[in-house]
Every structure is written in structure tokens, then in C-alpha cells.
C-alpha positions as CSV (number, residue, x, y, z in Angstrom):
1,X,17.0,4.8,-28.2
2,X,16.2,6.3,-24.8
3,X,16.8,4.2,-21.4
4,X,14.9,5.3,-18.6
5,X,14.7,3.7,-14.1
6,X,11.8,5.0,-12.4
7,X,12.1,3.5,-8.9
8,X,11.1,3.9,-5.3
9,X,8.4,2.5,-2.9
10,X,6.1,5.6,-3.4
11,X,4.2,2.6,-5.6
12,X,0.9,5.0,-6.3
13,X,3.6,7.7,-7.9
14,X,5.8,5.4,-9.7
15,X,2.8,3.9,-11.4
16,X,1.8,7.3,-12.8
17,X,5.0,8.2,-14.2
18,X,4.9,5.0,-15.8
19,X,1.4,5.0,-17.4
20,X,2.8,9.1,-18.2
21,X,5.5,7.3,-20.5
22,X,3.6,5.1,-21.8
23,X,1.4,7.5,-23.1
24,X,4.3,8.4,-25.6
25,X,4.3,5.1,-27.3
26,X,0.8,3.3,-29.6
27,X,2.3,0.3,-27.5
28,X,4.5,-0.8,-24.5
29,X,4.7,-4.5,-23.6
30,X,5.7,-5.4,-19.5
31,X,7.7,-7.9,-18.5
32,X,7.8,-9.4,-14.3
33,X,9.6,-11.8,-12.5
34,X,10.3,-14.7,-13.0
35,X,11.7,-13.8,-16.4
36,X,12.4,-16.6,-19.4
37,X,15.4,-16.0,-21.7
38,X,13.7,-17.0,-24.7
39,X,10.5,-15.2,-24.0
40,X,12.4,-11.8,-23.5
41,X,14.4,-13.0,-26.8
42,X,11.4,-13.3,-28.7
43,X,9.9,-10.3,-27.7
44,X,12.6,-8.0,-28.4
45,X,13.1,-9.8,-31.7
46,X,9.5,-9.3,-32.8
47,X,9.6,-5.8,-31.2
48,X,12.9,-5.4,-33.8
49,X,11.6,-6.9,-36.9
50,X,8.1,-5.4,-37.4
51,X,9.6,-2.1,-36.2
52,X,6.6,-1.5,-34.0
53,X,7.2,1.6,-31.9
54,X,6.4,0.0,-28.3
55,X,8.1,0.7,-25.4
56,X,9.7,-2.2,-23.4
57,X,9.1,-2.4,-19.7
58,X,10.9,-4.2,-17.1
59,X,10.2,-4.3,-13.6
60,X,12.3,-5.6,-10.7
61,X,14.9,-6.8,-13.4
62,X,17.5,-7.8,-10.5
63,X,15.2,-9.2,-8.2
64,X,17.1,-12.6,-7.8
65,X,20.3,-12.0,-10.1
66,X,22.7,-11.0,-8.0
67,X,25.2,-12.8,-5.6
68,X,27.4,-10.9,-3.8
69,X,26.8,-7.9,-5.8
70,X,27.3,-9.9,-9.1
71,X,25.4,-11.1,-11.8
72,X,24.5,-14.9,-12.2
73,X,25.2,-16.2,-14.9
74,X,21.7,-16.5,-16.3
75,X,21.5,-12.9,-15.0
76,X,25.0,-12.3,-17.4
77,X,22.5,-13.1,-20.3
78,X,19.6,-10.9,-19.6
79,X,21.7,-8.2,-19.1
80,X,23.5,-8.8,-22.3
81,X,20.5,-9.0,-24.4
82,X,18.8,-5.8,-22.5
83,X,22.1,-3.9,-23.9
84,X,21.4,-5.1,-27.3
85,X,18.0,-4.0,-27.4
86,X,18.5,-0.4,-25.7
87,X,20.5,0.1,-29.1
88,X,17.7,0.3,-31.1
89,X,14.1,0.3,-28.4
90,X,13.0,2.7,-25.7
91,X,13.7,1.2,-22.6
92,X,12.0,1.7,-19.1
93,X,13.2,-0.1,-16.1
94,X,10.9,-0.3,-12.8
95,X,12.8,-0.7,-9.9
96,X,10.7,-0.4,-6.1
97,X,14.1,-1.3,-4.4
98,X,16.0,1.8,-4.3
99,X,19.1,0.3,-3.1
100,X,19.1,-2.0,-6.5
101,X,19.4,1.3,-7.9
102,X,23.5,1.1,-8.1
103,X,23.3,-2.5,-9.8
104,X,21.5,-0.2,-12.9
105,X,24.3,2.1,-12.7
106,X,26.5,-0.3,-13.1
107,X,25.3,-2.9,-15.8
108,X,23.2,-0.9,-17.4
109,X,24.7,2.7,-17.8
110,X,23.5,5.9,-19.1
111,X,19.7,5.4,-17.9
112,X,17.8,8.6,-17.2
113,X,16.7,7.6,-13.6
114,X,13.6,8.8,-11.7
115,X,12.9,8.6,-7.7
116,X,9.6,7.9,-6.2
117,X,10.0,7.6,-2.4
118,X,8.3,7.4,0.5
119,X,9.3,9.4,3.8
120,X,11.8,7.6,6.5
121,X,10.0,4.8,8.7
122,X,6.8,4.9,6.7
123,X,6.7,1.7,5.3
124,X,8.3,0.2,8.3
125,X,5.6,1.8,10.6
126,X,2.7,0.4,7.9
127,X,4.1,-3.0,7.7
128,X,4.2,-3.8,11.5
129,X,0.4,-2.9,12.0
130,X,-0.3,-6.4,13.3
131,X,-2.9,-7.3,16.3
132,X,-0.5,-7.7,19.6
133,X,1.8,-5.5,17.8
134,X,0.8,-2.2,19.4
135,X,4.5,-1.8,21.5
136,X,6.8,-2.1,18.2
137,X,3.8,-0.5,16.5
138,X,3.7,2.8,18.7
139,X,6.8,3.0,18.6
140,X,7.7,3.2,15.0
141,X,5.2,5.6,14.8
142,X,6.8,7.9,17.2
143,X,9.5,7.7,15.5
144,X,7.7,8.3,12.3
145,X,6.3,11.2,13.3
146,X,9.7,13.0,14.3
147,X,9.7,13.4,10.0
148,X,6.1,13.0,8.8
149,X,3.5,15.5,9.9
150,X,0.3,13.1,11.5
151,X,-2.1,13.9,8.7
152,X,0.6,12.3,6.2
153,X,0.6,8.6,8.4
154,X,-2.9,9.2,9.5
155,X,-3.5,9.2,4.8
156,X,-1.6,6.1,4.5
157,X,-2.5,4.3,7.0
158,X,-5.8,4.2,6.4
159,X,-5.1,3.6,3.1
160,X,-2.9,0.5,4.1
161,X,-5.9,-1.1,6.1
162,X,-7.6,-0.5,2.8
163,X,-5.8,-2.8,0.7
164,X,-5.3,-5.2,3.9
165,X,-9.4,-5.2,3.3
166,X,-8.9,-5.7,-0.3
167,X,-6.1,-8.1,0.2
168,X,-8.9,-10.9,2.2
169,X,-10.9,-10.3,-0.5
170,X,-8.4,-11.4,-3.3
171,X,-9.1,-8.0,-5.1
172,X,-6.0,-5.5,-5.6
173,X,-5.8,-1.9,-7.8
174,X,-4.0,-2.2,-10.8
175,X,-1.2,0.0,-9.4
176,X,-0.3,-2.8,-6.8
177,X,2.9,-4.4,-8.3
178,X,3.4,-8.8,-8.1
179,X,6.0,-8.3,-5.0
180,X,3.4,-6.0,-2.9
181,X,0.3,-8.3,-3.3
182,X,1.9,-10.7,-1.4
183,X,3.4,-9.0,1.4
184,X,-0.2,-7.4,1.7
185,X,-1.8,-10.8,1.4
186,X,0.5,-12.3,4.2
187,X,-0.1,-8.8,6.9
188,X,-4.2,-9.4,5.9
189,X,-3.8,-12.9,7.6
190,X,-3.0,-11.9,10.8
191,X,-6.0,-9.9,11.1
192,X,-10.1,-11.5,11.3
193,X,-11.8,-9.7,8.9
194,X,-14.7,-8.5,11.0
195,X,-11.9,-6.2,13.2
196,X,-9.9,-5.2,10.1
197,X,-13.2,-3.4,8.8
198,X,-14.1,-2.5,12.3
199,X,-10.4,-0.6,12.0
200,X,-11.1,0.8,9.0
201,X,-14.7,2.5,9.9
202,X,-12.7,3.9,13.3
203,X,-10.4,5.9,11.2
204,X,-13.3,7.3,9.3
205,X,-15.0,8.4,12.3
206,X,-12.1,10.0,13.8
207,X,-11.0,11.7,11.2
208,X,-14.6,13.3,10.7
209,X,-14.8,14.4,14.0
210,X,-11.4,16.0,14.0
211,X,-12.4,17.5,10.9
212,X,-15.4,18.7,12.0
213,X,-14.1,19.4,15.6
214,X,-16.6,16.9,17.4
215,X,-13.8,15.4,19.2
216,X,-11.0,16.7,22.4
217,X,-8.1,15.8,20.2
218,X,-5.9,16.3,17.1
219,X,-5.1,13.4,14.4
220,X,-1.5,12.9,16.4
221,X,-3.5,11.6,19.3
222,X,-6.5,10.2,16.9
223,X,-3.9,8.1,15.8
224,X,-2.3,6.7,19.2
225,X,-6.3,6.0,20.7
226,X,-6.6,4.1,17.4
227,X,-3.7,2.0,17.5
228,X,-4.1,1.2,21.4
229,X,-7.5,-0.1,20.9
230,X,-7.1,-2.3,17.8
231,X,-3.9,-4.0,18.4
């Protein structure tokens, strides 16, 4: 059977590679951390005996196995039984680490591996919007914007006070994996929720009015008045 890693941070991407796969299969079954021995055995044997045609998804299989680059010895098992099964069941592994990527290679060979991600300094520039943050703020998006064109940050920016919105509310997309919900949840507490949508109209505006050319500057320095004023 086939063995296949999509992985990356691009999380929007990834997802729709993976619901592209699954669209090859009348069934697929997902496993997440924390993940149970016997449940995965179970599974698998269920999977094997009924001869269903489902795919078998894991995601973030070596989140916690690993100790000094080796398997633990519950991680030993899994990794065992995962061989077993890619013997005789379509595989696909969902990795948003990339540098876990080489732990696939190794204990898991011959997977057809995918990338999904995101350019240099992106995420690091999304995760430190934080009120008082503006100095280590502005200046990861400087250095952002030395390989991303300002349209690209201005996109996911808005889009990341989006699901810091979302995130208050308890409400998340269906593409938004265990692992990111929480770092979202714990960046939407340092902001009140009145200024976080007050952020989130702002970008609307400007971005109108630099579409529409209502306003004496480009989404580069849209951007900059934006982040000055909110944090």
C-alpha cells in the first residue's frame, strides 16, 4: 500500500491536499495526539479484517516520541505497528513541523513526502503581534518584508487577527489543527476584545482605501501606521 507525509505550516494548503487524498478513498479515519496503543491497534485491526478501503491518517505522529533524536519506547511500538499496517493500508502522515520531517525518513522509509510552507519570518512576525509588542513586532516585519512582498503579510495578517477574533469566541475553521488552536487561544488573551476587532476593522479600511486610492500611502506603509497605533 502507498505511504504518503504532507507537512509544513502553510496549514490552509496542507489541509487541502489532505481532504484532495481523501477524496480517493469511501473512508479515511484520523488519528491526533495523545495517541493510545490499543486504540491505534484496534483500528488498524478492524481497518484489516473487514477489508474496508479507508485511508489511515496520522497527524503530528512524533510530537512527544523522541529523546535525543530517538524513539521512546512507547514510541518503539507505534512505530512498529505503523510498519505493519503500511504493508497492507494507505497511509498518510500529517506533519506541520518540518524539521520532524527527517525522523519520517528515518523510521518510516519510503513515504512519498509533500511540503506546504510558509515564507521565512512569517509565522514568527504573526505570532509576536502582541499589544506593547510593536518594537520586536516592527522589526520582524522589516525583516519579513526583505522576502515577502507587503500585500502577502498585509493577507495573513489580517487573517491572523481573524482567528485571534475567533479564537475569544471559542470558534475555530475546520482546517485549524489541535496544536494551533491553542497557540491562537493563548496570543487572543493578550489582547481585550473590543481593540482586537477595532484592529481588525482598521485593516479593512486601509486596505480599501489603498485599493481604491483614497489614502497617501501604499500597503508597506499601511502596514507600519497599523502596527504603531494598535500595539
Amino acid at each position: 500500500m502507498s505511504i504518503m507525509l504532507l507537512y509544513g505550516n502553510d496549514i490552509q494548503s496542507l489541509e487541502t491536499a489532505v481532504e484532495k487524498e481523501k477524496s480517493k478513498y469511501p473512508e479515511s479515519l484520523r488519528l491526533t495526539p495523545p495517541f493510545s496503543y490499543q486504540v491505534m491497534e484496534e483500528q488498524l485491526s478492524h481497518t484489516d479484517l473487514f477489508g474496508t478501503n479507508r485511508l489511515f491518517i496520522i497527524e503530528n505522529f512524533f510530537h512527544l516520541g523522541l529523546v535525543r533524536a530517538k524513539p521512546t519506547k512507547p514510541m518503539e511500538a507505534l512505530i512498529g505497528l505503523v510498519k505493519q499496517a503500511v504493508e497492507h493500508l494507505p497511509v498518510l502522515f500529517i506533519e506541520p513541523a518540518e524539521k520532524r520531517v527527517k525522523y519520517y525518513k528515518t523510521f518510516i522509509k519510503d513515504s512519498v513526502s509533500q511540503g506546504f510552507v510558509l515564507p521565512k519570518y512569517l509565522f514568527t512576525f504573526l505570532d509576536a503581534i502582541k499589544p506593547g509588542g510593536l518594537k520586536t513586532t516592527h522589526a520582524l516585519y522589516e525583516n519579513a518584508l526583505q522576502e515577502n512582498a507587503a500585500e502577502l503579510l498585509f493577507y495573513f495578517m489580517k487573517r491572523r487577527v481573524r482567528d485571534l477574533i475567533n479564537a475569544q469566541a471559542g470558534t475555530f475553521g475546520n482546517s485549524t489543527a489541535p496544536w494551533q488552536r491553542g497557540k491562537l487561544s493563548q496570543q487572543a488573551k493578550t489582547w481585550k476584545p473590543e481593540k482586537l476587532v477595532q484592529f481588525y476593522k482598521a485593516l479593512f479600511t486601509i486596505e480599501e482605501g489603498i485599493k481604491g486610492g483614497r489614502v497617501p500611502y501604499d500597503t508597506k506603509q499601511g502596514l507600519s501606521l497599523v502596527l504603531n497605533f494598535y500595539l
